[in-house]
C-alpha positions in Angstrom: 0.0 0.0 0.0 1.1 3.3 -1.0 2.4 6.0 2.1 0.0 8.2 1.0 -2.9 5.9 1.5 -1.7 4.4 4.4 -1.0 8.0 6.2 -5.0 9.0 5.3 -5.6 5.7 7.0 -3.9 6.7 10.2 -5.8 9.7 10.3 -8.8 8.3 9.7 -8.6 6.1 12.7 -7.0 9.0 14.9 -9.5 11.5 13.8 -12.0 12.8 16.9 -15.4 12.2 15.5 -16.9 12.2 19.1 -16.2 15.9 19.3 -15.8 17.0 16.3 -19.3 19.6 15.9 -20.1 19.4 12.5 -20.1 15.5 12.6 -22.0 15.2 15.5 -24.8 17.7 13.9 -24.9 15.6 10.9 -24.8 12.3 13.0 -28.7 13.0 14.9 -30.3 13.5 11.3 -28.9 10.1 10.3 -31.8 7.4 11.1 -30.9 4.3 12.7 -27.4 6.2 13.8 -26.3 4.0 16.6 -26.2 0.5 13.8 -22.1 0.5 14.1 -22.3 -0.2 10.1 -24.3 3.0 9.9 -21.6 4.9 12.3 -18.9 3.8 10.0 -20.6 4.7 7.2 -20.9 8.0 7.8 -17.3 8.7 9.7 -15.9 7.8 6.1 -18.5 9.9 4.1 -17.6 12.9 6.4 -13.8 12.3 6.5 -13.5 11.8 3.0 -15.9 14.9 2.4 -14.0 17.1 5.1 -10.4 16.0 5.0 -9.0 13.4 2.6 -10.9 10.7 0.2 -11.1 7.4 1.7 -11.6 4.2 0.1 -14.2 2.2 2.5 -12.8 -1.2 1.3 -9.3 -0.4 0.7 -9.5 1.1 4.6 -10.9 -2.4 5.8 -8.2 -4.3 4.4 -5.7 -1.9 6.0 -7.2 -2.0 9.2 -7.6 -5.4 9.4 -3.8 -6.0 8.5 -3.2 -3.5 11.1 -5.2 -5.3 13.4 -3.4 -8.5 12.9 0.1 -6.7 13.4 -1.4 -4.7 16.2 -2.2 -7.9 18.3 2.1 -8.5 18.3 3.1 -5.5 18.5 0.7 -4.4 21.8 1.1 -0.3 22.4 1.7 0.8 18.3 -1.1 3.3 17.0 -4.6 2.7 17.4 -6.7 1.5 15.1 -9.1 -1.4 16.2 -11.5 1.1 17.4 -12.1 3.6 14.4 -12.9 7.3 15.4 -12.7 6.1 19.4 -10.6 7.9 21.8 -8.2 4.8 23.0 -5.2 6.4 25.1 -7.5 9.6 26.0 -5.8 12.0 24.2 -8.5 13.9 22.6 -6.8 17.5 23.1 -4.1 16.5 20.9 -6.6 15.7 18.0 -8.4 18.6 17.6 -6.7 20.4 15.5 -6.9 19.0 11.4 -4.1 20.9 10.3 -1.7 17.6 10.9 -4.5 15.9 8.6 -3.2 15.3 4.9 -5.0 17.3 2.5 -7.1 15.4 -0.3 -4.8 17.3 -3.1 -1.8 16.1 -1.5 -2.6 12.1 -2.5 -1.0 11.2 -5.4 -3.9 9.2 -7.8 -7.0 10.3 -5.3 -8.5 12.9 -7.9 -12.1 11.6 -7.1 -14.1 10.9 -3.8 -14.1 7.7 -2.5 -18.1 7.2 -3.4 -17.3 7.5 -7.1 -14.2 5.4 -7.2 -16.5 2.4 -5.5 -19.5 3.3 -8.2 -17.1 2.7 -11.1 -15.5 -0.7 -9.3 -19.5 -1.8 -8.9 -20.3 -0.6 -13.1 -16.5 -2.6 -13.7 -17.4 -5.6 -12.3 -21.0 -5.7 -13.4 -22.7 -5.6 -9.6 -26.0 -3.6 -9.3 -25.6 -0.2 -7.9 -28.2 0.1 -5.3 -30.7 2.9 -5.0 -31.1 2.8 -9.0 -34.2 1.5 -10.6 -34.0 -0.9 -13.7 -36.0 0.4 -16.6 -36.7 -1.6 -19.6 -35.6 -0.8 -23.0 -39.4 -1.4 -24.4 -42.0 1.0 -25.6 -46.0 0.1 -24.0 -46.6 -2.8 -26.1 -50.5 -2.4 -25.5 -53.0 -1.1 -28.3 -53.7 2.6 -27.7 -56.8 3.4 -26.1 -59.5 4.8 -28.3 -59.5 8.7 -27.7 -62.5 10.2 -25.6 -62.0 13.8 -25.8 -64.4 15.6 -28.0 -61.8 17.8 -30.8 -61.8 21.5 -30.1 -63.6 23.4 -33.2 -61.8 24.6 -35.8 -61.3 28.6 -36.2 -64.0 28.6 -39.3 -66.0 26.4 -37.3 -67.3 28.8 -34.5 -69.5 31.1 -35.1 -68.8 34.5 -35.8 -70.8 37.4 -34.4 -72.2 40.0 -36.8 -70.7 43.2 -36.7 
């Protein structure tokens, strides 16, 4: 994995959701918010929206190889509990300026959402939320028409002048 990647990777799971303002205002219009799936979702729409784009399956993958090394190397960075405070160092975290930029990754020119559209259209999966709409015109016989014809200019009757 490339250093640039992997740095947005270590911000995303150092970043302070819990008091970060503008998150947690978005967060109560979200239904269903506490579904951890849900959470997650939304920590890496608004990251990738706010800070840097992030990849939701590349980011698993990292963490989950993270995970694995993190379980021998016990006190290295944390990253099993994304967006958590683990060490309680909150004060140190509120600032983004430390937080890579989304123009400084190299080969990142579009947001994460689009870049996982394009893998689902690439692989042929169905991109939920769109409705499939046949290629076919109404194959029914038209209905006879109902709707008496409006008269003609020369048909109305003209008042004498």
């Amino acid at each position: 994995m490339s250093t640039g990647k992997d740095s947005v990777f270590k911000a995303f799971a150092a970043f302070d959701f819990d008091n970060d303002a503008a998150f947690q205002t978005g967060l109560q219009t979200i239904p269903n918010n506490s579904d951890p799936r849900v959470l997650e979702q939304a920590k890496i729409f608004y990251f990738s929206k706010t800070v840097a784009p992030l990849n939701a399956s590349e980011y698993a993958e990292w963490k989950a190889a993270h995970s694995a090394s993190d379980n021998n190397n016990v006190g290295t960075e944390p990253t099993e509990n994304v967006g958590e405070n683990v060490g309680g160092d909150a004060g140190d975290q509120g600032s983004q300026s430390h937080l890579p930029s989304a123009a400084g990754i190299p080969g990142a020119p579009y947001s994460a959402s689009f870049v996982e559209i394009v893998d689902m259209i690439v692989q042929g999966k169905e991109i939920p939320g769109i409705r499939d709409i046949p290629d076919l015109i109404n194959d029914q016989t038209p209905s006879a028409s109902t709707a008496k014809a409006p008269p003609k200019p020369w048909e109305t009757q003209q008042e004498p002048q």
